[in-house]
N, C-alpha and C positions, 0 to 999 in steps of 0.2 A: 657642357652637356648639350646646349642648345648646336655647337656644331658636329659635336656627335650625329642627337637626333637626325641635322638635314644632313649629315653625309649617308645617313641608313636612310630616310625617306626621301632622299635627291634619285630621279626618275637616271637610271641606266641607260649608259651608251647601247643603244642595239650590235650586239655580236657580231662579227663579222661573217659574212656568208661564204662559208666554206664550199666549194667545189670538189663534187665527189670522181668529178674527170680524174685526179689524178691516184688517186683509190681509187678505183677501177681499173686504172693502166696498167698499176704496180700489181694489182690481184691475177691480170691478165698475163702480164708478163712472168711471175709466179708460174703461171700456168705451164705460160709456155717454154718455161724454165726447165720445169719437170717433164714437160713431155718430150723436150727434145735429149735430155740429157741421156750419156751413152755409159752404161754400166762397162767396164771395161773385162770383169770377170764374171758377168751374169748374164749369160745369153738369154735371147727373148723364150718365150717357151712356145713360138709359133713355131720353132724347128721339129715338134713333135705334131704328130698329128693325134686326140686322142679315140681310141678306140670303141672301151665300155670302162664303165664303173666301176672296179673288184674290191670295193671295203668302202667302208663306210659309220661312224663312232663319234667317240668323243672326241679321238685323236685328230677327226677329219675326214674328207674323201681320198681314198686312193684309184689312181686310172691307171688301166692299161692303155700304152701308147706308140705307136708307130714313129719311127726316124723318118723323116722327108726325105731327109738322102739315101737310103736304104730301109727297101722293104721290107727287108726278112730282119733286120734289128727291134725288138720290142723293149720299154723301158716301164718301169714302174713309177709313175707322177703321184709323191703326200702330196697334196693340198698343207701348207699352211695358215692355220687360221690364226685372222687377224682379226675377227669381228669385236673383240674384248680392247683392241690396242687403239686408243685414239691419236698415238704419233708413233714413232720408232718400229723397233721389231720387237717382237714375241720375244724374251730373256730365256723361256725355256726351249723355245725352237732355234738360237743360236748354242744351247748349252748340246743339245741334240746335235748339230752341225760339227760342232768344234770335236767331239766325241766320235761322230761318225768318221771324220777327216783321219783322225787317228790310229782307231782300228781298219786294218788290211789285214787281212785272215780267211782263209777257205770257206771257215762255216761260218762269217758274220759278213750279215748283207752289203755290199760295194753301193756307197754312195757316188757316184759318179759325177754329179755336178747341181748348183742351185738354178733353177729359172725362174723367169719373169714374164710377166705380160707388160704390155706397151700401158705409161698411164695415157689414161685421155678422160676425156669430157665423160664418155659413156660409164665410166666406172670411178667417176671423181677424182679422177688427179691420183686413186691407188693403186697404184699394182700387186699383184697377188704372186704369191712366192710358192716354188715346189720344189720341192727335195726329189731329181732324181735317180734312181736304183737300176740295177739290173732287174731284172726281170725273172719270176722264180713262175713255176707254174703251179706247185700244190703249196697248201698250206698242214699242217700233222693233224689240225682241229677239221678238218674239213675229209682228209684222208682219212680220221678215225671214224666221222659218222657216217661214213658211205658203206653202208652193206656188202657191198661189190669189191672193195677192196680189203684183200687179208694180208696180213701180216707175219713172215715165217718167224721161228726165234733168230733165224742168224738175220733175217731184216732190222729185227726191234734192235738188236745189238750194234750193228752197221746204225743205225738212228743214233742210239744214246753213244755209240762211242764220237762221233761228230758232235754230238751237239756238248756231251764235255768238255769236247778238244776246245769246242769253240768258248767254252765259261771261261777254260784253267788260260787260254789267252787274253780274255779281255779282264779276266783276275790278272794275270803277272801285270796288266798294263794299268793296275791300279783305278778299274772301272766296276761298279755294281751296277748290273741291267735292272734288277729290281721292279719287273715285270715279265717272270719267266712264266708262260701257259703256253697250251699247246697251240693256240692262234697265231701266236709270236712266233714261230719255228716252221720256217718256208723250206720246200725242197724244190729242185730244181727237175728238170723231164730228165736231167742224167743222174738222180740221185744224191746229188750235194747238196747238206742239209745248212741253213744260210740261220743263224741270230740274226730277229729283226724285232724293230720297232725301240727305239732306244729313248723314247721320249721321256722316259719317267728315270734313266741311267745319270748316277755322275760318277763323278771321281770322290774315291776314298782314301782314307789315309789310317795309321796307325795311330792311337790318341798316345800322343808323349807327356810327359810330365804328371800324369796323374790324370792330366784331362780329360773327360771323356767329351767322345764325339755327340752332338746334337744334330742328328738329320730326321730328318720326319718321316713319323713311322705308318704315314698316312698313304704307303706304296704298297704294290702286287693287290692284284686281282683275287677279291676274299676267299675266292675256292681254292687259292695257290699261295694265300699268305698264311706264314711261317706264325709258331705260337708267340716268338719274341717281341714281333712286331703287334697281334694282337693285345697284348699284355703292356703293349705305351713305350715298349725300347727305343730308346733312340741312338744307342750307341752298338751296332749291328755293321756288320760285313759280310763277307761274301757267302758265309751260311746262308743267307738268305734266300740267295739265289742259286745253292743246293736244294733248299727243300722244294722250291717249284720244279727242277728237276728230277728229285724224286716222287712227284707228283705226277708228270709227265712221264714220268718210267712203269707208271703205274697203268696209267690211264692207255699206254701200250696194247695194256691186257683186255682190260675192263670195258675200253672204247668211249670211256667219258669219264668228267672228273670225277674221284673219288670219295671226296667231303664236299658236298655243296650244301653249305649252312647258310641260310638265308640272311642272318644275322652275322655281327662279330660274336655275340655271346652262343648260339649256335653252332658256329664255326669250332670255338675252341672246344666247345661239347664233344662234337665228332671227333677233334682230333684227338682228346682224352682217349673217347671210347675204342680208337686205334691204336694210337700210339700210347696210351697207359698216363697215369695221372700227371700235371705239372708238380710236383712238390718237392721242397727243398731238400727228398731224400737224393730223389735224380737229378736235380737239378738243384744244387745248389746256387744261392745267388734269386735266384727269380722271384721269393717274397719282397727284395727290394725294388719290382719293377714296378712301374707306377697304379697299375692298374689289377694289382694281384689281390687285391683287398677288395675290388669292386666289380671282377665278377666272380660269376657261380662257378666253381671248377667241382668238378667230379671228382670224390675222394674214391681211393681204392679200387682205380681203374688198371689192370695189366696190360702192357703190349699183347696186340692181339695181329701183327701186323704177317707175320709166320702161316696165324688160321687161317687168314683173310684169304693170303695165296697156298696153300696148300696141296692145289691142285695142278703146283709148278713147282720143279725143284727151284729149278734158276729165278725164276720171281722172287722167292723167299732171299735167297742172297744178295738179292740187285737189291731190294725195296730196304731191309733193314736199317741198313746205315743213315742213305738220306732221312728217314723219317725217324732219328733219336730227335723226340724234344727239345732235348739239352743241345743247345750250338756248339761250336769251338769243340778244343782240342779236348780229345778220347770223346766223343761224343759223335755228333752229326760232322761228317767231313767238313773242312774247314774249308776244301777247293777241290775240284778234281786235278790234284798232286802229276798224278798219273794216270794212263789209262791204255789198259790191258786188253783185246778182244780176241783170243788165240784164235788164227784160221780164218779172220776175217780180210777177207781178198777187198782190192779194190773196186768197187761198183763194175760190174760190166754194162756197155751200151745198150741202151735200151733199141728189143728185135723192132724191124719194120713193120709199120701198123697193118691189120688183116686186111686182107680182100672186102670189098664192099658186100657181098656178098653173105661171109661169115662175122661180119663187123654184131651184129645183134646177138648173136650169139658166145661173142668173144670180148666183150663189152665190159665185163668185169676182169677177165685176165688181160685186158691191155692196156688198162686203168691202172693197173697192180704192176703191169712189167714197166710201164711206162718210168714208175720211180727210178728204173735201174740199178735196186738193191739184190744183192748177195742171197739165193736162198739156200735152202741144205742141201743142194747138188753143188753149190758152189765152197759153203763153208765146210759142210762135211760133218758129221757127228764129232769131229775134237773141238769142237767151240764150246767152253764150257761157260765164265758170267764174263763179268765187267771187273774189274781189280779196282777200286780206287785207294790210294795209297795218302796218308795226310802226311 
């Protein structure tokens, strides 16, 4: 006990005094590890010069940007945010990448390459990352609120039959965008209508074995989310991103979204009082969905989707289908299969802009020609709807 006690009250060697010179070196060298290191497939992003600002979100900023080596080139720079990531990259900004690399498709926007900033001292050793695009000039949410711009039926038809073509592609390639609004659907000054913004997309599969799929139903924008996903589904495809299309087919007309419920429980209200009640007459299956017992659903609600547009033959045809309640097959298309637009010509060139002169006055028609869509001089009174075939 006693040499217990003096090895616990015998007075300690003093520590040795460590030198923090060599921590420092190794920190330093660290540094300048990273800042000389050479990405061999991620150019600096000083090759662009940026412009101005054009978006701005949760997603992040987006810039319009100039090519250094060519002036007349412009690119689209996301910002991706890192401010959440204390090491590595964003898991959902590479799931975005990997997805983007994949699809090549006329109507879904061309990721053309990742950039970098140089790290250094001024930004701590981080470098900032940007996804960039071509460069599209209208956006459809921004098209539909400008007064000045109208929209003929063979226009709205040249719109939705691209922006199908572009689902039922990134459908066949086993992708749900699952954030389809009309924000997300850029056009270009020659009228080619580009799918964008894929951050909230992945990859789907078919559930085998009985299993059902588990993805989270916590996607699309609640004025374009679908009643399945309100309702707790997690086992959902590419109806999904039908009914935000049918949303957007709508909103064609009306020039803004159609149900804006401030709530999820408001949400489904509106869609009831349009689309006619959820219940397992139409819809069989849907008392088992998680959340069918906890909210208030409207009994005895009819489709009302026919009255709504009634002031259009072809509205009433287009709008039907996408907006069945019930997903899947005999119901809500399951993808745009097909797609039919009789008469619909290829975009023509958009004409030379006005005379400075008449510019104020023409201000609104060359904002409108500028799309380069098809109007009834060009499609012709044989253009009758959209076909979609499941």
């Amino acid at each position: 006990m006693a040499s217990k006690i003096q090895s616990v009250s015998a007075p300690r060697e003093p520590a040795p005094v460590m030198s923090t010179s060599s921590t420092i070196l190794n920190m330093r060298e660290k540094e300048k590890y990273i800042e000389d290191f050479e990405f061999p497939f991620c150019d600096e992003s000083s090759k662009y010069e940026k412009v101005a600002k054009i978006g701005q979100g949760t997603f992040g900023e987006v810039f319009k940007a100039r090519a250094r080596n060519s002036s007349k080139k412009f690119v689209a720079m996301k910002k991706v945010l890192m401010d959440n990531e204390k090491e590595g990259f964003p898991i959902t900004a590479l799931r975005e990448i990997k997805i983007l690399q994949l699809l090549k498709h006329e109507n879904v926007v061309n990721l053309i390459e990742i950039c970098r900033t140089k790290a250094t001292l001024h930004n701590k050793y981080r470098s900032t990352f940007y996804l960039v695009f071509d460069f599209c000039e209208h956006d459809l949410a921004g098209l539909l609120s400008n007064v000045n711009v109208k929209f003929s039926l063979g226009e709205i038809k040249r719109v939705m039959q691209q922006l199908l073509n572009g689902l039922y592609y990134i459908h066949s390639n086993k992708i749900l965008h699952r954030d389809m609004k009309a924000a997300n659907v850029l056009i270009t000054k020659n009228g080619v209508l580009k799918l964008a913004d894929f951050g909230l997309a992945r990859a789907f599969s078919v559930a085998k074995s009985g299993q059902a799929n588990k993805y989270t139903n916590r996607v699309v924008t609640l004025w374009y989310r679908p009643p399945e996903l309100l309702l707790g589904d997690r086992n959902y495809g590419p109806p999904v991103d039908m009914w935000g299309a049918g949303c957007i087919m709508a909103e064609m007309w009306t020039r803004s979204p159609i149900m804006q419920g401030p709530t999820e429980q408001q949400q489904l209200i509106l869609i009831s009082q349009l689309c006619g009640s959820c219940t397992p007459d139409v819809w069989p299956g849907v008392e088992s969905l998680d959340l069918y017992n906890k909210m208030e659903l409207p009994k005895g609600q009819k489709r009302k989707v026919k009255v709504r547009c009634r002031h259009s033959v072809e509205p009433r045809l287009l709008l039907d289908g996408p907006h069945a309640v019930r997903p899947g097959e005999h119901a809500r298309p399951a993808h745009a299969e097909h797609v039919r637009v009789p008469g619909a010509a290829a975009p023509p060139r958009p004409p030379a802009p006005p005379p400075p002169r008449a510019r104020g006055a023409a201000q609104a028609s060359s904002a409108h020609a500028g799309l380069g869509l098809p109007g009834p001089s060009v499609l012709g009174c044989d253009v009758t709807v959209i076909v979609i075939v499941m």
